[in-house]
Each structure stands twice: as C-alpha cells, then as structure tokens.
N, C-alpha and C positions, 0 to 999 in steps of 0.2 A: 504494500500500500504506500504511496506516495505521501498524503498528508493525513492525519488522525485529529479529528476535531475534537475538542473534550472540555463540557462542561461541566464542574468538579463538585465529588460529593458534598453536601449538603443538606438536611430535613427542613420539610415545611416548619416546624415547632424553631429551629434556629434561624430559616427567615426571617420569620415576623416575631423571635423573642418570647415566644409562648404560646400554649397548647391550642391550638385549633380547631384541631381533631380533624376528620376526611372531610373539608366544607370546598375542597377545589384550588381554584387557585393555581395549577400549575400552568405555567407559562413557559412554551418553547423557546428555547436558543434560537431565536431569527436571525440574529447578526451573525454566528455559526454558520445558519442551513444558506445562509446567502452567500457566504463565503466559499461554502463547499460547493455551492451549484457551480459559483466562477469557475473554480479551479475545476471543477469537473467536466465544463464546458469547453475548459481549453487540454479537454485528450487524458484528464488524470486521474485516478483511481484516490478515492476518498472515502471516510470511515466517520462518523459523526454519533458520540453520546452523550446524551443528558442524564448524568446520575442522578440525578434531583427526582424525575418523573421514576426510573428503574427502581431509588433507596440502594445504589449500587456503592459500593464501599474503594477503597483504592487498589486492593486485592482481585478486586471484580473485575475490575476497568484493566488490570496487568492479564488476567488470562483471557477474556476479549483479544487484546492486543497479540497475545503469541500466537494467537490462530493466523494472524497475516500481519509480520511487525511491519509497524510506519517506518517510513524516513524522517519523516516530521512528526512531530504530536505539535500540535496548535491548541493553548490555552488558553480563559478567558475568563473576565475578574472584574466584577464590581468591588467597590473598597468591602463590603461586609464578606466578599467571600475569598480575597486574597491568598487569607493566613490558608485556606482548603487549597487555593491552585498551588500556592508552594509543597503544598504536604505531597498533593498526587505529582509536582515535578520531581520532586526525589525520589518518590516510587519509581516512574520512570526511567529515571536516571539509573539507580540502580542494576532493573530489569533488562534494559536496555542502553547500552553504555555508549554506542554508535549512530543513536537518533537523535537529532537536530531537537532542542526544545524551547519551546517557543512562547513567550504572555501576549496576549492582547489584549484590548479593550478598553474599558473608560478608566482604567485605575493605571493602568500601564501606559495608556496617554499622559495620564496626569504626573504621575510619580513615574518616570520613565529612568531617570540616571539613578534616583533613591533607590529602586527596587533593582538596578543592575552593579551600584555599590554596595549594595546589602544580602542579598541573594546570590546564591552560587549554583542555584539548581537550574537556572534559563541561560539558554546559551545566547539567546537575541531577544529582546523586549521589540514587540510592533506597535507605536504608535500612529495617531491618526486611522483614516481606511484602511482597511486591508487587502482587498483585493491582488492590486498591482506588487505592492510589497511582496507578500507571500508567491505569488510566481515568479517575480523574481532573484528570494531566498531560493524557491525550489531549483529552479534554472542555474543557478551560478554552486547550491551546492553539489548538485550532481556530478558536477564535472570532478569532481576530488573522489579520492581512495577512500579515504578517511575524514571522521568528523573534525579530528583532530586538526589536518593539514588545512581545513578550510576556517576553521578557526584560526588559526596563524597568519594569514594571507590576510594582514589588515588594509593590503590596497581594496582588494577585492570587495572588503566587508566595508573599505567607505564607499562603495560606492552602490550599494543597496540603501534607496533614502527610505525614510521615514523607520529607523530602526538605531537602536543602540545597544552596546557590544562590548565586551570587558577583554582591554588586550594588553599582555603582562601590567594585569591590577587596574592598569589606566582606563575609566569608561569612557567612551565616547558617542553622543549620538551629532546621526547625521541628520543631513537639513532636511524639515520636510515634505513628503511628497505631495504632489499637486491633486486636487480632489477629483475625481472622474467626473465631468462637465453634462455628461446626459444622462442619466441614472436607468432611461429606457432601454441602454447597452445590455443591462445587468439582468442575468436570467431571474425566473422564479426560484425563491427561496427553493434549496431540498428536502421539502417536507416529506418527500419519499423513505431518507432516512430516518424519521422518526417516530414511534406510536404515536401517529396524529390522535386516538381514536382518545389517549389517557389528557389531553388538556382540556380539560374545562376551566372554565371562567371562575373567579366568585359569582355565587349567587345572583349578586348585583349587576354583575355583569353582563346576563344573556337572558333572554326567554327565551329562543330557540336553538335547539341543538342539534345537528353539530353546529360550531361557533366559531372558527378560524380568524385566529391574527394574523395580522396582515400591515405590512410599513408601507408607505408613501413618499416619503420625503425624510430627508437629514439636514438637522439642523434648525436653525428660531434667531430670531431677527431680536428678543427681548434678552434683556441679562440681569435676573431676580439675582439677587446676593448671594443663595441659598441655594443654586442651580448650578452643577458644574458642566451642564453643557457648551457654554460661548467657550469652555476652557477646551474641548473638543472639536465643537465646528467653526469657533469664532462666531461672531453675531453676521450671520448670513443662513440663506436657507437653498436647496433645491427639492424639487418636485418631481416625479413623472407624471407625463401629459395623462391628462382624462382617460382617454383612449388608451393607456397601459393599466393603468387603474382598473378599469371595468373590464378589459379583459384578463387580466388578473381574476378576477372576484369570479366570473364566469369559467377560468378555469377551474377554482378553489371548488364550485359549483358541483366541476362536471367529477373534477378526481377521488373528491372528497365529502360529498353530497353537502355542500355547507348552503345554510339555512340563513346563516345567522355569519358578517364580518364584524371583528372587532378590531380597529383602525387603533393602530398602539404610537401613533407620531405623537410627539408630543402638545402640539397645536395642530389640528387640521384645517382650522379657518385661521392660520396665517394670512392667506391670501383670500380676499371674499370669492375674488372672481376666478380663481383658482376652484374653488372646492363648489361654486354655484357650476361651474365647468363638468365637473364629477357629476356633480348630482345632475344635470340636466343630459349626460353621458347614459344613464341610468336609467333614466326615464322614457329616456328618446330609443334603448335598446330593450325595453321591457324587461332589466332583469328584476327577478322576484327576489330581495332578499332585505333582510333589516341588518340594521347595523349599529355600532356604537363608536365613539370617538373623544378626543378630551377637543377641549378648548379655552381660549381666555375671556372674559365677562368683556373685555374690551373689544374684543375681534369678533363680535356679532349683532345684528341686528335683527329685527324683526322680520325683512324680506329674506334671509341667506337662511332664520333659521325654519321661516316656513316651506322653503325649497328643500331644505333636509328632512323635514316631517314627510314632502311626498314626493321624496326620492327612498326612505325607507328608515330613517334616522331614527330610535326610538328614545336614544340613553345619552349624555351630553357628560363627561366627567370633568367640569369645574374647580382649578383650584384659587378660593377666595381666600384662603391663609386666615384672613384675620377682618372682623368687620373695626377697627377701631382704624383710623386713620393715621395716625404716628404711626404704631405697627406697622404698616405698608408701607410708608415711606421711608423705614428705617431699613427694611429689606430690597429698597429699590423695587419695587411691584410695578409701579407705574401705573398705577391704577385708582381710581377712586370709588368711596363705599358706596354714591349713587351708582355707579354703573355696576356694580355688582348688583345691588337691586334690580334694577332696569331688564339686566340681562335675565333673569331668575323670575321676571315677571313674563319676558320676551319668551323665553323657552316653554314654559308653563302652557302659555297660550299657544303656542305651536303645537302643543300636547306631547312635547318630549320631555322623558323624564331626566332628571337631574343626581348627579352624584356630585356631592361637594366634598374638598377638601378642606381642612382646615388644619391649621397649627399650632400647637402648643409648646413655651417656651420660646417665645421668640426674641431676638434683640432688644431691649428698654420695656419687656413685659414684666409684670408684676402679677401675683397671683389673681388681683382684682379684674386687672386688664383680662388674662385669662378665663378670668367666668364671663366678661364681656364678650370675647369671642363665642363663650358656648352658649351663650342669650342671642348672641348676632344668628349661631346654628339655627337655633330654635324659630328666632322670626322667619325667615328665610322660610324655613319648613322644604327642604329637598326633600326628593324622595330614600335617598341615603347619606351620611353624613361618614365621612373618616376622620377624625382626629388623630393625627403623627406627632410625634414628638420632636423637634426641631433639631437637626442633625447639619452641623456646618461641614461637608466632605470638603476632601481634599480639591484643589483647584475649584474653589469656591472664594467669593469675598467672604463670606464668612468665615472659612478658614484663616483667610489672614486677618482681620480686625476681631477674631474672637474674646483676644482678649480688654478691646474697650468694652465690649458688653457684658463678661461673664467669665465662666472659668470652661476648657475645655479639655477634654480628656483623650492626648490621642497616642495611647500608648498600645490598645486595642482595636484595632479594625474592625474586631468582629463582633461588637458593640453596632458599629452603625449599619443599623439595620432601620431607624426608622423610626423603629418602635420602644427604642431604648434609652435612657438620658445620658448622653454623652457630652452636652455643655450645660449647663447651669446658670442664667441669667442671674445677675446681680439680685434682684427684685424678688429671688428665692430664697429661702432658706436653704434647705437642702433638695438633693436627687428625689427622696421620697416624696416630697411634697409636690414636685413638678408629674409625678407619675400617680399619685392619687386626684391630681385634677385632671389627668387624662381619662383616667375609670371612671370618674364621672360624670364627663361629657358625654362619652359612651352611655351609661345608665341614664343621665337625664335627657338624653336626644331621643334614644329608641326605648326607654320604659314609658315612655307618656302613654295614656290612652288614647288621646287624639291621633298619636301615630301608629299605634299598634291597629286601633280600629280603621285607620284609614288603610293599610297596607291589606289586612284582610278582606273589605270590600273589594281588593283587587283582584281577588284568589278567582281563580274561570277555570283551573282544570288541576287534576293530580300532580302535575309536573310545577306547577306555582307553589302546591305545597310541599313539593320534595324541595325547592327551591329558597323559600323559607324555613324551612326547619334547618337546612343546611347553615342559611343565613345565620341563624339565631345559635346552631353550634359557634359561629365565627364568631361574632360581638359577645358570647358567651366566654370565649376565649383572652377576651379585653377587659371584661366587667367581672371577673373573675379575682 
C-alpha cells in the first residue's frame, strides 16, 4: 500500500469529557477520505481508518496494517487528540521501522516546528492542504532504498513545501504551499472506505436517515478570537460551483441512499449569492432531499433563508456565543445582539429549525454575565441549545492574550475538548464553579416544561422518539 490514512484511537466519553452513552454523534474523517480519493485518483493504492467509529485500539490499527504494510501512514490531529496521534506514531514506528510517518491537520498546521522539536515519532509534519504535498512526499520518497537515505537528502526535503522536517536536531519548515485555486478539481471524498452505514448525526442533527456529511468550501472571511481557522486558511474563503455541489449530493443519493445532507462548512451563507446559487441548483434539478448547515446570524436574511426552506433546508446551526454585548466584542464576533435576534426570528419564520451555540466562560465574563447568556438561551427559545465551555486552542487570539483575561492551562491537550475548563476567567473563582454553571444551562434550557412540551408536540413517528430519547441520553450526559 502506498499511503495508510489513520485517524487515531479515541472514545466518544473522551471526546466530549463525559459519559454519553450510544446517543451518535460519530462523525467521519472527510478531510482523510478527501485526501485519499486525491491520491487515489492519481494511480495509488490507499488504506483509510477511523478508530473512533471501529473502538479500534493501537494494536488493532498495527495488525490491519501487516496485512498490506504502507509506505506512508498519514496522521491527523485536532489539539484534543494529538497526545492519541503520537501514541499510534510510535506504535508504528516501532512495527514498522521503514515507513514514512507522517501529522497533519489543524494542530500540525498550527504547532508545526513545536511538534517537530518535540516529537521524535513523525518523520515530516504536513501543514496547510494536503493534497499536493502528500504526492509529492510520495513521489520524491520512492525514488530512495531506504527511509533512512531520504531523510538525509535535506536538499531534496526543502524542496517538498508546505512541510517540516528535523535534520541533524535542526527543524526546518519550508515555505508554504499555494492553495488549489478550483476545488471542482478535487474528486468525491472516499467514502467507499469507510462504514458509511455507522455515522449518524446527534439527534439534533437529522430527521432523516441515512444522513451524509458533506464539505463545500474551505475557509471564512470572519476571524472570532476563539476560532483557529484564519490561522489555517487565512481570512479568505473558496467554494465549489453549485453544479459540483448538487451533483455531489445526487451522487451521495445514488451510492449511499442518503435522505438527508448534512453541510459540515463552517459558514454556508458566506456568500448569499453563492448558497441562493445551490439552492436554486436544487430546485431547478428536482432533487428530493433535506439538509442541514451552520451559519452566522449576520450572513442571513429573510429572502436567502426562505430559499433554503424550499430548497430542503430544515436545521440552521447558529453560533451566538453570548447575548450580552461586551462578551462579543471582546471575542471579536463582529456581531450585534439585535441581529442575533433578527436572524432567530428570520429562521423561525422560514420554518427552519435552529440549533444555537452558546458559550461559557468567556473573556471579561463573570458568573452573573454567565446566567445572562443562559436567560439570553432561554429568550431566544431554539429548538436546541449547546453550551461549551470556552477553550482558547492553539493559533487562536485567544491563545495569545489568554492571559489578560484569565488563567490558562496548557500543559494538557487532551483537556480541550470543549467540554472541559481549560482557562478560567478572572470573574471566576475557580474551574468548579465555571463547570457547575455549565450543568445548569443545560438543566434550565431543556428541563422547562415549555420546552419539553413543545419538542413533544413535535413527535409524528417512532423514529422522533428513538430520536429523542437518544437526545435526552446526550444532555443527560451534561446535567449529570
């Protein structure tokens, strides 16, 4: 096998920081199955697992691999699951002493020379895209005997961009590579490789099943404090045209019987006339499907978001952060509390339903401010509500000014998860205090009667209440 994709053990209960139980939630490696399809589109023989969906252990993932060793094993690491990709590269390492090993992703973009001065288990960190990169790793290492020899050839290794490389001690990364300019190049994700059949949604996330994720575009034009993406794509964004989109969604249709897309971008009304382009694609091709997508309270109106009602649109996930208006400003949101309203009244009326985010602990919060946000929940009245726990990741502003606001803890990675208190605004006492006002926006958002009885009017078949109970194992797991 040429390249082995692997994304590294992990349990639902240490994603989200505590107990859950079977309520869903798993979500496939796309940025993975996208990678693989490249490379496999250009003539290569590729291998892709997600231990997370299997419960596969490191041991697991090494006897996989000696049925057909890689040349490559390709790795990949949000900050909460790093300290896991180091574990499974020195398994590897060990197992296989002559394969190429390899990080990528948003933690490896970010901390790219820290994790190649500190780590001895990856032989190349891949920042930025990968695509280009990685065939051209594969292409230049082929040509050597040994992994060894090709490690030593540091003309060779500066001349692979957007990657960095430890050569006697010294690490160097080189400059980065340039983005691929039409994203329509890029085949469909390989969702071949993987049990499409075990990802379901949360609860919240689907009414119809099956439910496939699906990207659109890389990248966002805003830069929230608290967001390490501008530190990924820069504040720019690209798209595929309409016409890739829906035929996309019509393949997912034909392969996969999918019912139901769920648009994982993280803004899909970036552009209005972009996504009214989609949806009238949609409309104009009869396909039958519903769908869900996030977006910003600022990037919508009333016309873009009645076009998404009857293009198929049903679910809208919202992050308002905080209704108190310093709060936003202190996070760079760029946003004001009327148009949070606005939009929340605009959606409503379009009859799509709404998932809000919200956060706790933020910059110059104070506990008071805190139950502000969780009264801000309550007026609003989404159809679901998240409260997270304010986590300033690495290549974030909040990582660097963490400490005018607060005290930050970053000695563990595998803490930020989200769900865990890893800084502690001044306006606190302590960690407990910040994580008992989180239990309770939970308990007082979804124990109202108003909302318990409103969500059951909604109930129309068996599958709403597997659907719910599911739900209620999940916030049971928070309020707990």
């Amino acid at each position: 096998m040429d390249i082995l994709f692997v994304s590294p053990p992990i349990s639902i209960n240490e994603r989200y920081g505590k107990s859950v139980g079977n309520s869903g939630g798993h979500l496939p490696p796309l940025g993975l199955a996208i990678l693989a399809a490249y490379i496999r589109e250009k003539g290569r023989t590729v291998g892709l697992i997600d231990s997370l969906v299997y419960d596969y252990t490191n041991d697991d993932l090494i006897k996989i691999a000696e049925k057909d060793p890689p040349k490559i094993v390709c790795l990949t690491a949000i900050t909460s699951v790093f300290n896991r990709s180091t574990e499974c590269a020195k398994a590897f390492r060990e197992k296989f002493p002559e394969t190429l090993i390899l990080l990528g992703g948003h933690h490896a973009t970010i901390h790219t020379l820290k994790i190649m001065e500190e780590n001895d288990c990856f032989d190349l960190v891949v920042y930025g895209e990968g695509e280009l990169t990685l065939m051209d790793i594969l292409d230049k290492f082929e040509k050597y005997k040994s992994k060894q020899d090709f490690l030593k050839d540091k003309k060779r290794l500066l001349s692979i961009d957007g990657t960095a490389f430890k050569h006697n001690e010294q690490v160097t990364k080189n400059k980065p590579r340039a983005d691929i300019p039409d994203l329509d190049e890029l085949p469909f994700a390989a969702r071949d490789l993987l049990p499409m059949s075990k990802y379901i949604p949360l609860p919240n996330q689907y009414k119809r099943l099956p439910s496939v994720h699906m990207l659109a575009i890389r990248g966002c034009v805003f830069s929230c404090d608290f967001c390490s993406n501008p530190a990924i794509f820069g504040n720019k964004f690209r798209a595929r045209s309409p016409k890739k989109v829906v035929e996309e969604i019509k393949h997912l249709q034909e392969k996969y019987g999918a019912k139901e897309i769920s648009f994982w971008d993280d803004l899909f009304t970036i552009n209005k006339k972009w996504t009214e382009d989609v949806c009238d694609e949609i409309i104009a091709q009869g396909v039958d499907v519903t769908w869900t997508c996030y977006a910003r309270a600022d990037c919508v109106n009333e016309k873009i978001l009645q076009k998404m009602a009857k293009a198929g649109c049903w679910n809208i996930f919202y992050g308002f952060e905080t209704g108190n208006q310093q709060l936003l400003d202190n996070i760079n949101k760029r946003l004001k509390v009327q148009q949070i309203r606005d939009a929340v009244k605009w959606t409503k009326e379009a009859g799509i339903e709404i998932r809000a985010s919200f956060i706790i602990g933020l910059p110059g919060e104070t506990p008071e401010l805190g139950e502000q946000t969780i009264d801000f929940a309550i007026e609003l009245d989404p159809d679901y509500a998240q409260f997270c726990i304010n986590t300033p990741f690495p290549g974030t502003k909040l990582w660097d000014t963490a400490d005018k606001w607060g005290t930050l803890d970053k000695s563990n990675f595998d803490k930020y998860t989200i769900w865990e208190p890893v800084f502690l605004p001044y306006g606190y006492k302590n960690k407990e205090q910040l994580m008992k006002l989180e239990k309770k926006a939970f308990r007082k958002f979804y124990l109202r009667p108003k909302y318990i009885f409103g969500r059951m009017k909604k109930i129309k078949s068996m599958e709403d209440i597997k659907r719910y109970a599911k739900g209620a194992r999940f916030i049971f797991g928070f309020t707990s």
